[in-house]
N, C-alpha and C positions, 0 to 999 in steps of 0.2 A: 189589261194583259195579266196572267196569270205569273206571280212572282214564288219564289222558294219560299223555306221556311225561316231565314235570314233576312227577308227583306230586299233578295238581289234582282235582277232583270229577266224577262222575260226565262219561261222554261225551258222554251223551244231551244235556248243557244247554251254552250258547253256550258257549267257553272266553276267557277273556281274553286280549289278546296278551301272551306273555313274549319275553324277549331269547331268541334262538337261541344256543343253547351253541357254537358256533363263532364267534360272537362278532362276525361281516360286518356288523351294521345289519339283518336281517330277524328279523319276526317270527311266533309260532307262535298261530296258531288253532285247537284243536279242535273239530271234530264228529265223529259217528257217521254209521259208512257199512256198511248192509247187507251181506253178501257170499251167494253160494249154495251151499248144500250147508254152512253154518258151523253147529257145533255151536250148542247153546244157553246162551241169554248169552253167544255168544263172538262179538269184533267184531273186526276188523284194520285196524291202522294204517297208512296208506298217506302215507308222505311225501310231499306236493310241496312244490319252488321255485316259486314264483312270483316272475316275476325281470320281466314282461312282464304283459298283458293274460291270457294263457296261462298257466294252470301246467302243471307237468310234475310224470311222478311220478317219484320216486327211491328209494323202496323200500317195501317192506314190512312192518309190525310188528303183531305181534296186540296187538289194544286197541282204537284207532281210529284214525279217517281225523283226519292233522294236516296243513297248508297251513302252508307258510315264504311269507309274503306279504312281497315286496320293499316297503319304506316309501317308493312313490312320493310322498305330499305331502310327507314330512319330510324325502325327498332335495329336492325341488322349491323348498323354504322355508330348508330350509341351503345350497343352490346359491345362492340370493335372497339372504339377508344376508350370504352370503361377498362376492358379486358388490359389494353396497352397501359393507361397509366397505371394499373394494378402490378403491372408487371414493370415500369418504371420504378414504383415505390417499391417492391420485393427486392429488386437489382439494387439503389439505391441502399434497402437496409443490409442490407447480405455483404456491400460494400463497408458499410461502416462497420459491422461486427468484426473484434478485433480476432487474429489467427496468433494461439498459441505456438509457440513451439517448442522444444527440450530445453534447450539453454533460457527462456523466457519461463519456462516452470521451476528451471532448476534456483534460479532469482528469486521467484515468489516466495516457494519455499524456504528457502534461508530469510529472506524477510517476513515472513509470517513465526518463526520460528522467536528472528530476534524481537520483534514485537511481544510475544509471549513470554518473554523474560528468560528462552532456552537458551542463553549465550554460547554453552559448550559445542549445541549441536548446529547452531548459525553458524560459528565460525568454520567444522566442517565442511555445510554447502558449500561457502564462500567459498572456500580453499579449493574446494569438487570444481566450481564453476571457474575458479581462477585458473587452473591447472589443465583444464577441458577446453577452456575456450580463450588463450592467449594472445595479445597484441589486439583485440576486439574491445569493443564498446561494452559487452558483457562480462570481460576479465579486467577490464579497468573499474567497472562499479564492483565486481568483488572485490578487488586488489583495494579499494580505498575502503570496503565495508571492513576489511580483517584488520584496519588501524584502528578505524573509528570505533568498531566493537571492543575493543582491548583499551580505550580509553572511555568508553562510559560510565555517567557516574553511576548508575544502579547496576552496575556489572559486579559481583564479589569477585571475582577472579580477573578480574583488572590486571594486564600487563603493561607496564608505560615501557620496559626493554625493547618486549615484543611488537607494540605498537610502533614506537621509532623503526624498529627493523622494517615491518610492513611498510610504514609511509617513503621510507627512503627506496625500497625497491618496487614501490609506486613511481614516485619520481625519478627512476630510473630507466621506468618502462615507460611512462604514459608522460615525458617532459612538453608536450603539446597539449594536454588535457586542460579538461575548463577549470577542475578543481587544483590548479596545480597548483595555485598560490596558498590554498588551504590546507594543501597538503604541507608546506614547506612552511607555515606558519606551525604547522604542528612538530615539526622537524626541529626547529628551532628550541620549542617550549619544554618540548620532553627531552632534549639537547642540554639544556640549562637545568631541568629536573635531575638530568643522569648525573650530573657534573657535582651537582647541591650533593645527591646520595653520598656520591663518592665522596666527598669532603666531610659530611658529616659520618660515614661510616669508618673512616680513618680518624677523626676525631676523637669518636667512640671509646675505638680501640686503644686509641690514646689515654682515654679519662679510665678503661677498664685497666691496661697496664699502673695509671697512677694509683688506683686504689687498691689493686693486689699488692703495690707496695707499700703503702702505708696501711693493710693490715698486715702484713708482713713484720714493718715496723713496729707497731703493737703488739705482735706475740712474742717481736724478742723483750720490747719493755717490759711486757709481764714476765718474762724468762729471768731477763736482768733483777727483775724487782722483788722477782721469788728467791733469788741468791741470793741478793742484800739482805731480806730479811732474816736468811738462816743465816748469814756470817755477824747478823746482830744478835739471833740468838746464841749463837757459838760463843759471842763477846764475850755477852755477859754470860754465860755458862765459863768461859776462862775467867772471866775477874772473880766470879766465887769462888772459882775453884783457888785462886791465887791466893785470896783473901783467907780461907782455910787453911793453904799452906802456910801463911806470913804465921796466923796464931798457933800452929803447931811448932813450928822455929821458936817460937818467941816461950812457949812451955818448957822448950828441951836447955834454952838458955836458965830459965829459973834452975832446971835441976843441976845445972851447973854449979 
């Protein structure tokens, strides 16, 4: 009995499709196709692609007629789910990509700024974004950035006043916030700074009041000491003088 090009069962009956040995995605159908003038039992296989609506043929083989039938639905159905997860993944990223918005830029920038070393003009934003967006989660990271910047150590213009100001009317606003404890650790520190200023700035004042008096006291000693020394020279300019006198009496006595 005449068999396919696979090895399968007779021609005569429908053939099931197998993978094409060239391995493209098409596959092979046998039937039997009459031919004229062909010996008996004998049958020729006629290759066709079918790539299209149309096949073609492409060659000749005794046995039977095979069709390479293009897998339109299963190209159709793998174009479709490719298409789908392509557009799962794009959903997917389009999901993750973060969405700015004005009060989220206006953050950045003050912290791109303070990163830069710009102190003057970070503390600006902050203040813009404190001021613009109050009682929020974006006026609370300004409200604690305008402490924290007024007490950095690479800041020259360093406020520890201004800082405690800040942080107290952080802790005034945001008393439920996560950094509240940090904030009021800082409240405390520059609290005990204020306190130190003041004692050592009255101090000060103290130790400058004692030395303008005791140069004070020193320009009158020199004053005093400048008199003493003309009423010593005055002395002895009177004891000459007296001494003078005594030998002129003591002349007028002989002419006596």
């Amino acid at each position: 009995m005449p068999r396919d090009v696979h090895g399968g069962i007779s021609a005569g009956d429908e053939r099931p499709r197998a993978r094409h040995p060239r391995g493209d995605g098409a596959y092979l159908a046998g039937y039997p196709q009459a031919q004229g003038n062909q010996k008996p039992g004998g049958r020729r296989l006629h290759l066709e692609r079918r790539t299209d609506d149309q096949p073609r043929q492409v060659g000749n083989v005794r046995g039977v007629r095979v069709r390479i039938l293009a897998p339109r639905k299963y190209s159709i159905l793998r174009a479709g789910g490719a298409l789908i997860l392509v557009s799962l993944l794009l959903a997917q990223c389009a999901a993750n990509v973060p969405t700015y918005t004005y009060k989220d830029k206006l953050l950045a920038e003050a912290d791109s700024l303070f990163r830069e070393g710009n102190y003057e003009y970070a503390l600006r934003k902050y203040a813009k974004a404190r001021d613009e967006y109050p009682k929020t989660a974006v006026g609370a990271r300004a409200q604690y950035s305008l402490g924290y910047v007024n007490v950095y150590y690479d800041n020259p213009f360093a406020d520890y006043n201004a800082a405690l100001r800040e942080f107290k009317r952080f802790a005034a606003t945001y008393p439920g916030d996560k950094r509240i404890d940090m904030v009021n650790n800082w409240i405390r520190i520059l609290t005990i700074l204020q306190d130190f200023g003041k004692s050592y700035y009255g101090s000060n004042s103290q130790l400058r009041k004692l030395k303008n008096r005791q140069s004070s006291i020193f320009k009158n000693y020199s004053t005093l000491q400048d008199a003493y020394l003309r009423c010593d020279r005055l002395s002895d300019s009177l004891t000459q003088r007296i001494r003078i006198l005594e030998g002129i009496i003591a002349e007028l006595d002989k002419i006596r």
